[in-house]
Structures are given as C-alpha cells and as structure tokens.
C-alpha positions in Angstrom: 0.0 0.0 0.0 1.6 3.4 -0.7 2.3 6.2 1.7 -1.1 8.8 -0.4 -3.4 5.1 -0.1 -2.3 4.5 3.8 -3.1 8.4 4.0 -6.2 8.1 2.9 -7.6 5.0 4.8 -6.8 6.6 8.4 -8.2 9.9 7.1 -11.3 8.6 6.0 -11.6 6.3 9.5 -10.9 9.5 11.0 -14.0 11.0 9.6 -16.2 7.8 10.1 -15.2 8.0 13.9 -16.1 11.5 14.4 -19.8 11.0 12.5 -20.3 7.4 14.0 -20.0 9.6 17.5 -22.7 11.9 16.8 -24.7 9.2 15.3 -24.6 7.4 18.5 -25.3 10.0 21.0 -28.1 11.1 18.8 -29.6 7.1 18.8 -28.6 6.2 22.3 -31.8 8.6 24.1 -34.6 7.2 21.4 -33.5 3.8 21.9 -33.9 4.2 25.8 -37.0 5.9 25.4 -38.6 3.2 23.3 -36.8 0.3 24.9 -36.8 1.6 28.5 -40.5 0.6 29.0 -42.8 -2.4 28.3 -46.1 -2.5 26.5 -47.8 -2.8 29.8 -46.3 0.1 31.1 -46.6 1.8 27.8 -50.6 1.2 27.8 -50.9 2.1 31.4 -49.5 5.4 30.9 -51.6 6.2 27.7 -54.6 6.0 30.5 -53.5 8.5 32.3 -55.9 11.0 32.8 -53.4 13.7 31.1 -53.0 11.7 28.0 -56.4 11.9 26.3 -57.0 15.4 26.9 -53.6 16.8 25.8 -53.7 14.6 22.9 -57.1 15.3 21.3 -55.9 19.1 22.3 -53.0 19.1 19.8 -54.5 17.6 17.0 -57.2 19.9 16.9 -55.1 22.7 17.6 -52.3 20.8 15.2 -54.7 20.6 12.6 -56.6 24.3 12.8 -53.2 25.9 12.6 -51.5 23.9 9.3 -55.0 24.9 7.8 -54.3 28.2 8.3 -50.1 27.9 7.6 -51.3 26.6 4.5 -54.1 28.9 3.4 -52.0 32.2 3.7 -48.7 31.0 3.5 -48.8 29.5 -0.1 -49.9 32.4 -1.4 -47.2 34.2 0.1 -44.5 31.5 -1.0 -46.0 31.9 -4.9 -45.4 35.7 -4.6 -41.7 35.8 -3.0 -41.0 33.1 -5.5 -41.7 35.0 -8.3 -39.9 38.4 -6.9 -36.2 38.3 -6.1 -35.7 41.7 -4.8 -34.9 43.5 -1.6 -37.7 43.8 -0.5 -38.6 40.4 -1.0 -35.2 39.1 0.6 -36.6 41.1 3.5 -40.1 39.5 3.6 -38.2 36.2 3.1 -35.9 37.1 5.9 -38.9 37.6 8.1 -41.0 34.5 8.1 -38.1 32.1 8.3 -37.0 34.1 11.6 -38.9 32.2 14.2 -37.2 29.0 13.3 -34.1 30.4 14.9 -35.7 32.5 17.8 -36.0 30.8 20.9 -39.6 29.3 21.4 -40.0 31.4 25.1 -39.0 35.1 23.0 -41.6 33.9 20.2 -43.9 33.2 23.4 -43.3 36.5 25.4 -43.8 38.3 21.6 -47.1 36.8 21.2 -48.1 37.9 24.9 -47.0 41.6 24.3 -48.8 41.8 21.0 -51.8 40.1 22.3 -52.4 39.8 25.6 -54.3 41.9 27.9 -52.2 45.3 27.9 -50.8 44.7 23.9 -51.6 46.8 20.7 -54.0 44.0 19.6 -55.8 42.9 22.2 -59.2 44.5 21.5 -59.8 43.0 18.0 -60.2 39.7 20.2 -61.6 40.8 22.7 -63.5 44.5 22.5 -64.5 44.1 26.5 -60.9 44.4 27.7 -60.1 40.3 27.8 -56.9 38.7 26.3 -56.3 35.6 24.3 -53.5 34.2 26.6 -54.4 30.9 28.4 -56.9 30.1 25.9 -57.1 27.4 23.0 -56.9 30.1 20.6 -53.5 31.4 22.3 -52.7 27.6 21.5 -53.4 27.8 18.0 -51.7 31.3 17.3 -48.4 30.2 19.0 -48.6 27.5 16.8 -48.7 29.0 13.8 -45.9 31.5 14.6 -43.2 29.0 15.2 -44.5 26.3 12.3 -45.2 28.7 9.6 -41.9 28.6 8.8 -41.3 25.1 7.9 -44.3 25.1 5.3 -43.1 28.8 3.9 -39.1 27.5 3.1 -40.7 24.2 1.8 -43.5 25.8 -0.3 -40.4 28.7 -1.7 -38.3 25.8 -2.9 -41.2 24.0 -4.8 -42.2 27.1 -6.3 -38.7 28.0 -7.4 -37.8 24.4 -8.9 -40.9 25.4 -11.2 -39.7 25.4 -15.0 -40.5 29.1 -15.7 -40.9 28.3 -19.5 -44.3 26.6 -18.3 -45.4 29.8 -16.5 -44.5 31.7 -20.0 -46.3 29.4 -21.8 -49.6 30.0 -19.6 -49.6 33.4 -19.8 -49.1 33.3 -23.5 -52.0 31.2 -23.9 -54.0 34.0 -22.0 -54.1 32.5 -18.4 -54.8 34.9 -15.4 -52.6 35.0 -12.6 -55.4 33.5 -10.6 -55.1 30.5 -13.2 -51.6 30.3 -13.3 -51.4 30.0 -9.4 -54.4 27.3 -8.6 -53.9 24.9 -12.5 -50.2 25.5 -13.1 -48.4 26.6 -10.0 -49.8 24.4 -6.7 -50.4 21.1 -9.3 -46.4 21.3 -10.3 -45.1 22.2 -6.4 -48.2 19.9 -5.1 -45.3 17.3 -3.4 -43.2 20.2 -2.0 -46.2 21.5 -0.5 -47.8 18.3 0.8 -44.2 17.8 2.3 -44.3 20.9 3.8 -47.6 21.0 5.1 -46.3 17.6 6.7 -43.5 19.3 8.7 -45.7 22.3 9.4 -48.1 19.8 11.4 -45.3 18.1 12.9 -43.5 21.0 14.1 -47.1 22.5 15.4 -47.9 19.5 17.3 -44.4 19.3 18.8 -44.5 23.4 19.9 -43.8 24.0 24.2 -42.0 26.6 24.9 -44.1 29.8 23.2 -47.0 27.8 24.1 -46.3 27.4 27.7 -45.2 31.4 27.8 -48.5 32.7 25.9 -51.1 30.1 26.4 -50.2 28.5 30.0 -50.8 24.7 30.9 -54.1 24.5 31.8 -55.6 20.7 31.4 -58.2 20.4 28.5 -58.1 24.4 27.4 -54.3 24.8 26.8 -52.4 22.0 27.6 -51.1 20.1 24.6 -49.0 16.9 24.7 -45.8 18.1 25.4 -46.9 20.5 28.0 -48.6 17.2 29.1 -45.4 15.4 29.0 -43.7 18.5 31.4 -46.5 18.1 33.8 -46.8 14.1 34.0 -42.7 14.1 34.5 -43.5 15.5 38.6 -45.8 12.8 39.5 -45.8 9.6 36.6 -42.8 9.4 34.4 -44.1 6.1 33.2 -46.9 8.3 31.6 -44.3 11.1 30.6 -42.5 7.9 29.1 -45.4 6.8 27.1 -46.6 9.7 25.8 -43.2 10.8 24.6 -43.3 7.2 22.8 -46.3 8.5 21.1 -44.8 11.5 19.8 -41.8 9.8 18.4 -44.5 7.5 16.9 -45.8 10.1 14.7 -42.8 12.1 14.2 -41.1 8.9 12.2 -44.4 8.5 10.4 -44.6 12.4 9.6 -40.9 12.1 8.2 -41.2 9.1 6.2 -44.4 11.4 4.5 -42.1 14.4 4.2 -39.1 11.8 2.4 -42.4 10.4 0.2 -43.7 13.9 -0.7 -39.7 15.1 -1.6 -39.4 11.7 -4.2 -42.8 12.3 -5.7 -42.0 16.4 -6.0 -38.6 15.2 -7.9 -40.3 12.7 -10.3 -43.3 15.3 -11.2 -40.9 18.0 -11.9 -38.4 15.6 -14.0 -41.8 14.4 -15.6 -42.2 17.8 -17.1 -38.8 18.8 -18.3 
C-alpha cells in the first residue's frame, strides 16, 4: 500500500469516527425511550388522565393551525417566489426568523402583542379580555413558530418550477389566478404536501411559546408536550409513554415528508 493510499484509509476512519460519535449519542436517548419501558407500562401510561385530553388538544389545535399555515402561506411562497428583490429578501428574511428565535422570545412576543395590555388585544376581545391561556393562544403560537417550515418548503417548490411553463400560460391567456391554482400548486403539489407535513409536525411538537402565551391548563391549553412536562413530577411512566407517542408520529410524519420530496422530484423531472 503506498504512503497517499495509507493516508487516505486513516483519514477517512478518522472522519467515520467522528460522525459514527454523533450518530450514536443522537440514537442512544430514542432507543432508551422506546426500549426503556414495556407495552404494559406503555398502555398504562396512555390512561393516564393527562394523555387523552392533551392529545385530542393538539391535534385539533395541530390541525386548525396547518390549515391556516397553508391557506396564507402558499400564497405568500408563490409571490416571493416569483420576486427576487430587496424587498422580497426582506419578507423572506422575516417568516423564516422564528425557526431560529427561541420558542420562550416567540412566546413572550405573542403575549406583548396580544395579551391583555398589547396593541392588539381588543380586536379579540373589545370588553378588555386577552387571548392568553386560551385554546386560541394555543393555535396562534402555533402558527408563529411552524409557519416557517411550510413557507421554506413551499419557496423551494415554487422555485424548482420550470419558468418556461409559466410563460407558456400566460401566452395562452391565463390569469394570474389561473396560473397560481392549474399550473403553480399542481407542479409544487409534493413540496407543499411535504411541507404542510412538517408544518403539522413541528405545530404539534410546539412547548416553549405555548407554555409562555397560552399557560398549561388541562383540557383548554395543555397540549401533549406540556402534558409530558407536567406528568414528568408525579408519573414518568406516563411522561414515558406519551413521549413514545410523539416519536410514533414524528417517524411516520418524516417518512411522508421523504415520500412527498421523491414524488416532487419525479413530477418535476416528468415535465422537463
């Protein structure tokens, strides 16, 4: 073996050390959080009198803000796709800046805007209330911190969008409202569905600007992670189960994200 080939080999071991350490601190909690209980114990804790409650919470909640993610936000995505100037770098700059904010400044933000003493409280609530601690507190927080997710996912669909096609369209006489619903969201549908999916899973997921703006109140505010926080001082064999759960559906959400990112790359190869 020469001296470059000898190199090489103990670089490249070098490398496969260094990754199969992060690899393995990043495995080693999962696999004691799923292997750490038994089914019994796992069923048992789904009965706990948090678990029902904070779960049918968050998918509601889940669910109410992706609609609404998805209903303004692609709209918005189609637009700053099809604009590349300051302005736009600014707007872009904007919505993607509560992924990188820490969930309790997003929270304290939402509570100064609109709770009881902030700028927007009375369109809520013209009798002098707030929307902190309610479900609707849940939802908004929500769709602060998620938006995101579906926004960068929705720009790169948009963008990977053969521009000839749109030139084509408008040639033939098609209204921007036509080119948006028939040619735009059919071609980016995958990127969106993918987007949508880690929209949901990063609503559903949400604790810290929920816990700051909406509080932890059982059946009103208190989604499943708050749930989790709250059953880890008195049961952790329900905090155990119901983290289970989430895992559960975040695996299933990701292998719909890495479905929806094959099919977007076959439809837009499809029409090159």
């Amino acid at each position: 073996m020469t001296r470059i080939g000898l190199a090489h080999r103990v670089q490249t071991f070098a490398l496969g050390t260094l990754a199969a350490l992060l690899l393995t601190f990043l495995v080693i909690p999962m696999g004691c959080l799923m292997l750490g209980t038994s089914w019994g114990e796992f069923s048992a804790g789904l009965r706990h009198p948090l678990a029902s409650p904070a779960l049918k919470l968050s998918l509601w909640t889940s669910a109410l803000a992706l609609v609404i993610v998805v209903s303004l936000g692609t709209p918005l995505a189609w637009l700053l796709a099809l604009r590349r100037g300051r302005v736009s770098q600014l707007v872009e700059t904007l919505v993607v800046l509560p992924v990188v904010i820490p969930p309790a400044v997003a929270g304290l933000a939402l509570l100064l805007a609109f709770g009881k003493r902030g700028p927007f409280s009375n369109w809520f609530s013209p009798e002098g209330g707030s929307l902190a601690l309610t479900t609707s507190a849940v939802v908004l927080a929500e769709v602060f911190v998620s938006s995101a997710f579906f926004l960068q996912a929705a720009l790169a669909a948009f963008r990977r969008i053969d521009a000839s096609l749109l030139i084509v369209a408008r040639s033939l006489g098609a209204s921007p409202f036509q080119i948006f619903f028939r040619v735009a969201i059919p071609l980016a549908g995958p990127g969106l569905v993918g987007g949508a999916i880690l929209c949901f899973a990063r609503a559903l997921g949400e604790f810290g600007a929920t816990l700051m703006f909406a509080g932890n109140l059982q059946g009103k505010t208190q989604t499943l992670p708050l749930a989790i926080y709250t059953a880890m001082e008195s049961d952790l064999r329900a905090a155990q189960a119901l983290s289970i759960l989430l895992l559960a559906v975040a695996l299933a959400l990701f292998f719909g994200v890495r479905f929806s990112e094959r099919r977007s790359h076959t439809s837009l190869e499809g029409h090159r």
